[in-house]
Each structure stands twice: as C-alpha cells, then as structure tokens.
N, C-alpha and C positions, 0 to 999 in steps of 0.2 A: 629468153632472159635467164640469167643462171642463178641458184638458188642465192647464192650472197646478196648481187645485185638486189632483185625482190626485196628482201629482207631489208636494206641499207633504204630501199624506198619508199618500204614500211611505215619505218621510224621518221623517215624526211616526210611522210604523210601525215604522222600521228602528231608529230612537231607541230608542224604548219596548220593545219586543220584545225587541232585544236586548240592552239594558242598556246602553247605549254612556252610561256617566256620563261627565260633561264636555263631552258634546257637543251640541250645539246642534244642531236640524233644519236651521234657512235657515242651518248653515257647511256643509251638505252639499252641490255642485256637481249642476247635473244630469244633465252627463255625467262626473261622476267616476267612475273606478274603484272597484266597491267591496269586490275582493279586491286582492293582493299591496299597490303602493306607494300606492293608494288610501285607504279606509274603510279598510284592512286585516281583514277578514272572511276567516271561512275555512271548512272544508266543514261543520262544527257548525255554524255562523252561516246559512249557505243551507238547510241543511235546516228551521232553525229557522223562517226568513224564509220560506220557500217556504207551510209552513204556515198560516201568520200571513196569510200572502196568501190562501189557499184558506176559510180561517177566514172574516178580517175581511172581505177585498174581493168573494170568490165566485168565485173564479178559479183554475184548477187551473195548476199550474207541471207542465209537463214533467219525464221527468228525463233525466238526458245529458247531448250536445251540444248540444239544444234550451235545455237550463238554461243552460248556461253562457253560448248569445248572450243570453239575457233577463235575466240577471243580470250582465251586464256593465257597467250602471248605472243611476241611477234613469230617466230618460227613457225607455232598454228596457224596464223595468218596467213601467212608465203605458202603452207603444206597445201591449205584449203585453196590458195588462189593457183597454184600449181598443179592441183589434182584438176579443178574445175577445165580451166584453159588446157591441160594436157585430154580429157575428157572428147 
C-alpha cells in the first residue's frame, strides 16, 4: 500500500472509530496534531485508536513514550505502520 493510501485510511479510521461526527477524513492534515489544539483527542481516544490500529491495520502500538511520538499525527502513524510491516 503506498504511503498516501495508509494515510487516507488513517484518517477514515480515526473518523470512523472514533466517532468524530462532523468531521470529514480529507479536513484532517497530515501532520496535524491530533491531541491538545489539534484533532483534540485525548487518552480514551488513543487507547481506543491504538486498538483499532492493531485490529484493522496489524500493527501493535507501543505504550509510553513510544505512543505518544507515533501518535503525534497521522503521517507518524502511516511512518510507524510502514516501518513495522516493511520490518
């Protein structure tokens, strides 16, 4: 899968998952923030997403300090599920 793709499926995951009504996938940036003045997500919302990743995509998330740099926006996300699966 090529790096856009991932990315586009990211966001149709973070969407979907976690209920974010109102929002649209392509208004999510790909290096937005996606806790504090970003997405505004918070630690329910990652744990939630984490799983959803290890579910859908096959990718385990870290937990910690490793979380928080993989989840600092979608392109970390797609880097980390791309290093792993390439791995």
């Amino acid at each position: 899968m090529d790096a856009a793709r991932l990315r586009t499926e990211i966001k149709e995951l973070i969407v979907t998952e976690l209920n974010l009504k109102g929002r649209l996938p392509q208004t999510i940036e790909d290096e937005m923030p996606l806790f504090g003045a970003g997405l505004g997500l918070d630690s329910l919302d990652a744990l939630q997403l984490a799983m959803s990743i290890e579910e859908k995509l096959g990718v385990r998330i870290p937990e910690g300090e490793e979380a928080r740099e993989i989840f600092r926006s979608v392109r970390a996300i797609a880097d980390h599920v791309a290093k792993v699966r390439g791995a």
